[in-house]
C-alpha positions as CSV (number, residue, x, y, z in Angstrom):
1,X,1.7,9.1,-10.5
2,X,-1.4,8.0,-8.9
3,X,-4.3,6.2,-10.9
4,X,-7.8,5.6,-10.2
5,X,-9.2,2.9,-10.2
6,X,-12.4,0.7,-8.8
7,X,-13.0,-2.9,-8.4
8,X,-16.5,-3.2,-9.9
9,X,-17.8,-1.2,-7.7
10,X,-15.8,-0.6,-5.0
11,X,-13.6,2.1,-4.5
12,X,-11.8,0.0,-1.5
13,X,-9.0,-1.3,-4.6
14,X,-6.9,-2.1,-1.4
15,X,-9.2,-5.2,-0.4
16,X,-9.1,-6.3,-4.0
17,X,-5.1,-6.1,-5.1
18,X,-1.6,-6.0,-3.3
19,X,1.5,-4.2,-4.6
20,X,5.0,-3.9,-3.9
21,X,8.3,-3.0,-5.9
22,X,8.8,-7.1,-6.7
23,X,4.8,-8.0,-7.6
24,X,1.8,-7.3,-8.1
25,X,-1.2,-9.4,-7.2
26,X,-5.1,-8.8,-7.9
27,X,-8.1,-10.4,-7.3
28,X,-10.2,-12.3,-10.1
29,X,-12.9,-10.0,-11.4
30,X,-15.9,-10.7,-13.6
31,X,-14.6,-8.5,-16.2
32,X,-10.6,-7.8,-16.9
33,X,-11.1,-4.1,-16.4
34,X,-9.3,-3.8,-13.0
35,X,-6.4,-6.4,-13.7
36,X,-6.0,-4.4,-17.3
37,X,-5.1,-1.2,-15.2
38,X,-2.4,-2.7,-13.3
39,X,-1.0,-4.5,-16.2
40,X,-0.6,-1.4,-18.5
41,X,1.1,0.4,-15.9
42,X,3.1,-2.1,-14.0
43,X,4.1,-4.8,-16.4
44,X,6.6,-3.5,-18.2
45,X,8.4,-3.6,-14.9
46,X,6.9,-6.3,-12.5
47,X,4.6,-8.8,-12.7
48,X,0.6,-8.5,-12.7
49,X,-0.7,-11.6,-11.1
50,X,-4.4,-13.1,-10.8
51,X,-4.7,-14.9,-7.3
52,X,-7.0,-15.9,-4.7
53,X,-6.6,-16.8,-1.2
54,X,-9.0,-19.8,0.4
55,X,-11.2,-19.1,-2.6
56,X,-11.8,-15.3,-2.1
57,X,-11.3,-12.1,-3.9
58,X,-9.8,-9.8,-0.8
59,X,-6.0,-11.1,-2.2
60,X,-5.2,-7.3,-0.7
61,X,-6.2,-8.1,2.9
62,X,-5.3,-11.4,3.6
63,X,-1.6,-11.1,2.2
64,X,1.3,-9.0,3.0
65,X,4.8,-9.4,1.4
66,X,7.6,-6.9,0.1
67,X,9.9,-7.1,-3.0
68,X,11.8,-9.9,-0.6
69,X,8.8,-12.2,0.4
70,X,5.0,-13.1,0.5
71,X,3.5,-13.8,3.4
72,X,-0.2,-15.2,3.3
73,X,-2.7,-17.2,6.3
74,X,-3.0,-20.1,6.6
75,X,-6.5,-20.5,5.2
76,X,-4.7,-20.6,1.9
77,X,-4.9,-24.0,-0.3
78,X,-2.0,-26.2,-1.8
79,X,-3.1,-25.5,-4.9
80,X,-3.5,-20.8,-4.6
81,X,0.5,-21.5,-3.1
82,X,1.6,-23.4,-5.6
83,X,0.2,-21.1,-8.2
84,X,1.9,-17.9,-6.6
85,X,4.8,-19.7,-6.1
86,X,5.2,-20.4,-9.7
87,X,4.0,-16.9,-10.7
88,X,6.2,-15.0,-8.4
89,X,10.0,-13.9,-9.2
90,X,12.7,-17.3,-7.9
91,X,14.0,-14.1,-5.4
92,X,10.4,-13.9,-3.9
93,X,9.6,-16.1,-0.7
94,X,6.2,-17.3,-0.4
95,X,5.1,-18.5,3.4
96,X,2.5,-19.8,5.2
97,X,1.4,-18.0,8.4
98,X,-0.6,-19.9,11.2
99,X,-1.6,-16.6,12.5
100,X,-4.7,-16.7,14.6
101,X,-5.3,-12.9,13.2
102,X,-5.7,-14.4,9.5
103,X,-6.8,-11.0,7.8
104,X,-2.7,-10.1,7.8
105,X,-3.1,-7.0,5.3
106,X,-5.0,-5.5,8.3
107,X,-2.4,-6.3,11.4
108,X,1.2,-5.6,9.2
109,X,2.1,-2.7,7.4
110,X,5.5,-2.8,5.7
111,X,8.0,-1.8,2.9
112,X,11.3,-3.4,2.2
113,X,13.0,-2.6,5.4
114,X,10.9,-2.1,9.0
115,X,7.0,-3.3,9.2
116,X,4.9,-2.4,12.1
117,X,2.3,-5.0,13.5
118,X,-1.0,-5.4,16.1
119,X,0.3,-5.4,19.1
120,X,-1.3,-8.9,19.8
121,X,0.2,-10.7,17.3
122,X,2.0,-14.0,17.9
123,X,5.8,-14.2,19.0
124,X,6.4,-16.7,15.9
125,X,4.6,-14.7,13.7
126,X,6.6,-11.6,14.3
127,X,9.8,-14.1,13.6
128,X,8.5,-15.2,10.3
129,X,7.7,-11.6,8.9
130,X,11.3,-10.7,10.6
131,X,12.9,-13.7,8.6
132,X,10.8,-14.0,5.1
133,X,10.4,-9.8,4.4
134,X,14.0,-9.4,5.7
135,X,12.4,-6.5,8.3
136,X,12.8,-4.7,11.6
137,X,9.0,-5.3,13.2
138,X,7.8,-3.4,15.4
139,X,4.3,-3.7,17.9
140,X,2.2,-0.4,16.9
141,X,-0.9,1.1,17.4
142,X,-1.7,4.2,15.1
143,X,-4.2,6.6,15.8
144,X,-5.4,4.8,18.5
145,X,-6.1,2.0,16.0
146,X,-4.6,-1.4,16.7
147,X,-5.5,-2.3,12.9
148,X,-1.6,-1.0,11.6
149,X,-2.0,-2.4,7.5
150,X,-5.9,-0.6,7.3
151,X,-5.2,2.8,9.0
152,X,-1.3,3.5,7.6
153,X,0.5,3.2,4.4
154,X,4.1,3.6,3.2
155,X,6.6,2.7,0.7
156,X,10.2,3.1,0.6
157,X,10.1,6.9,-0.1
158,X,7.2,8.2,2.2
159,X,4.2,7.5,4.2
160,X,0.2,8.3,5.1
161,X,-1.2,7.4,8.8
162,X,-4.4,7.9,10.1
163,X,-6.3,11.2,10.0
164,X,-6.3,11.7,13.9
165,X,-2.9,10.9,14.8
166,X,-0.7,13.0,16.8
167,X,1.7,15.3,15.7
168,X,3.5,13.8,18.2
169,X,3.2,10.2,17.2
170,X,3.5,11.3,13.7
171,X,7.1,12.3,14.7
172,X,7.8,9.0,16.4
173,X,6.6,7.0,14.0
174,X,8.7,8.9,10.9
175,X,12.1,8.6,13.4
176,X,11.0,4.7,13.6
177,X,10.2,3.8,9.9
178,X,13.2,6.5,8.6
179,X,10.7,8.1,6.1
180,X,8.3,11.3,6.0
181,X,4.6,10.5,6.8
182,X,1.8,12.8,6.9
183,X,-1.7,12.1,8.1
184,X,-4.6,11.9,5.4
185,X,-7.4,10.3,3.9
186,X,-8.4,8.9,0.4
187,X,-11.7,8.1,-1.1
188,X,-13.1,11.5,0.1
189,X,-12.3,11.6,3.5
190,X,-12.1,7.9,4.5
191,X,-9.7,6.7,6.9
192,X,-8.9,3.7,5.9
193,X,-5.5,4.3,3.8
194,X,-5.0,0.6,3.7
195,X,-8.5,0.1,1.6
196,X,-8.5,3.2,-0.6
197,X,-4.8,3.2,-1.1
198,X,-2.1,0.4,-2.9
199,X,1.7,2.2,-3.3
200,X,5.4,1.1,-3.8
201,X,8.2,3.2,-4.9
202,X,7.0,4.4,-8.3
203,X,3.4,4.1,-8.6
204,X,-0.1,4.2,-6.8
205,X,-3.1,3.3,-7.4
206,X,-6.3,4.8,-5.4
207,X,-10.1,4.6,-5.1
208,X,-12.4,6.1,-7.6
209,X,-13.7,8.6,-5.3
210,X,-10.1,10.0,-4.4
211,X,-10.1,13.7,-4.9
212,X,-7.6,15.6,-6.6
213,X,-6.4,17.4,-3.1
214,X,-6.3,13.7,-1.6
215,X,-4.2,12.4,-5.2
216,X,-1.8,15.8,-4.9
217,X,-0.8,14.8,-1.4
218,X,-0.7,11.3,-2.1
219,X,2.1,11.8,-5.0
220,X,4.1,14.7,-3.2
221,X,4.7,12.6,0.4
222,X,5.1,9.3,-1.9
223,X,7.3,11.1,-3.9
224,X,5.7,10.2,-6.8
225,X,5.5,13.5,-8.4
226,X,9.0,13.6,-10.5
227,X,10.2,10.4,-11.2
228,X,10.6,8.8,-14.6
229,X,12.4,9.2,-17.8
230,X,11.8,10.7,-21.5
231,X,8.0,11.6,-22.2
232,X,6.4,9.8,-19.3
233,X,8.9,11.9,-17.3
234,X,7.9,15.2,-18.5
235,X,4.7,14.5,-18.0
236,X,5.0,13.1,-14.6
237,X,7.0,16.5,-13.7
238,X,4.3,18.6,-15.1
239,X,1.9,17.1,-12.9
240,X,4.6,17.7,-9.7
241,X,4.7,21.3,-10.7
242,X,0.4,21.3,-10.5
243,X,1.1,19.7,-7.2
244,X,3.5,22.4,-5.9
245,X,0.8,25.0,-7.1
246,X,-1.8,23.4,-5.8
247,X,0.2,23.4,-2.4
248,X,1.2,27.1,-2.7
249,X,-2.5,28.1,-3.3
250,X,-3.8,26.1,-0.8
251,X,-0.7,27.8,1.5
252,X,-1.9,31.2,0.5
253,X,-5.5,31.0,0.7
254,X,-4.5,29.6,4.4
255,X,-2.7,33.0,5.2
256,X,-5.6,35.3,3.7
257,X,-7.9,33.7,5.6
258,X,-6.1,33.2,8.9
């Protein structure tokens, strides 16, 4: 299920927080509202984690990690590493990167098993997301965009790339990362999944402005749609059945017209 959510007020949530099936971190915020949104959703399961990064807020762009690691730049104090090192699950790594591209939420996109890079990143950096996230890396560019972590996004079950990429690269890039991706947007047509969009296996969370076309294909390519047990479950699959009609429609109305 996807929720929405803003960061005061900014839809771009994915500047502001990082998720992944081990942790959760956000940034500090004035009020609790946007940490009290992950943490009803995601702590019964994984921890909800206040954090900055050499002082700032954008925790969801300077960090990328998977349920086997944390990696963060190496602007980061003694202190903001100590603290997510004592927050964190024992099984999660946390690592410092000297990465002359510091913003490392924009140049990696990963899940638990292959993450794709900026092609100009440095050889050691490449080793330590290999060795720390456990991860098959790979040099990308998608959609003509160098930036991988802002203009893609996928979890273990599915992904979304840039609007204008190929189907042709679209292909590629599925047969690489061993999931289904589909090209979209969030926040009403903007391209930048990375900032509008925060996703693991069993949840998402997406800017305020997401529409409800954007939110349907967000939680039928994430497989979001069907998954949970008892109440929560039933509701879940009623909402995957709106999707699937919302899809058919959309499919029918296509034919008419064309």
């Amino acid at each position: 299920m996807a929720t929405r959510v803003s960061f005061e007020n900014s839809n771009e949530i994915g500047v502001f927080a990082a998720l992944t099936n081990g942790y959760c971190l956000t940034g500090i915020n004035r009020s609790e509202n946007f940490y009290s949104v992950f943490e009803s959703e995601l702590s019964a399961h994984i921890p909800v984690i206040h954090a900055t990064i050499a002082g700032c807020r954008f925790v969801g762009r300077t960090t990328v990690g998977n349920r086997r690691g944390l990696l963060v730049p190496n602007t980061a104090t003694d202190q903001e590493l100590a603290h997510l090192r004592n927050s964190l699950p024992d099984s999660v790594v946390v690592q410092r990167v000297e990465e002359r591209l510091s913003a490392l939420g924009n140049i990696v996109a990963c899940n638990d098993h292959v993450a794709l890079v900026h092609p100009d990143v440095d050889r050691e950096t490449e080793d330590v997301i290999s060795d720390v996230l456990g991860v098959e890396v790979f040099r990308q560019i998608v959609g003509g965009q160098a930036l991988v972590g802002s203009y893609c996004k996928f979890s273990n079950q599915g992904g979304m790339v840039h609007p204008r990429t190929t189907v042709e690269d679209i292909e590629e890039l599925s047969s690489l990362l061993q999931v289904p991706l589909v090209a979209g947007t969030v926040n009403r047509g903007s391209d930048v999944l990375g900032g509008g969009l925060i996703v693991n296996d069993w949840s998402s969370f997406v800017g305020l402005d997401t529409t409800s076309t954007e939110i349907s294909v967000i939680e039928n390519i994430f497989r979001l749609s069907g998954s949970g047990g008892g109440a929560g479950g039933q509701m879940q699959g009623g909402q995957g059945q709106q999707s699937n009609i919302v899809t058919n429609m959309r499919s029918s109305l296509i034919d008419q017209l064309s």
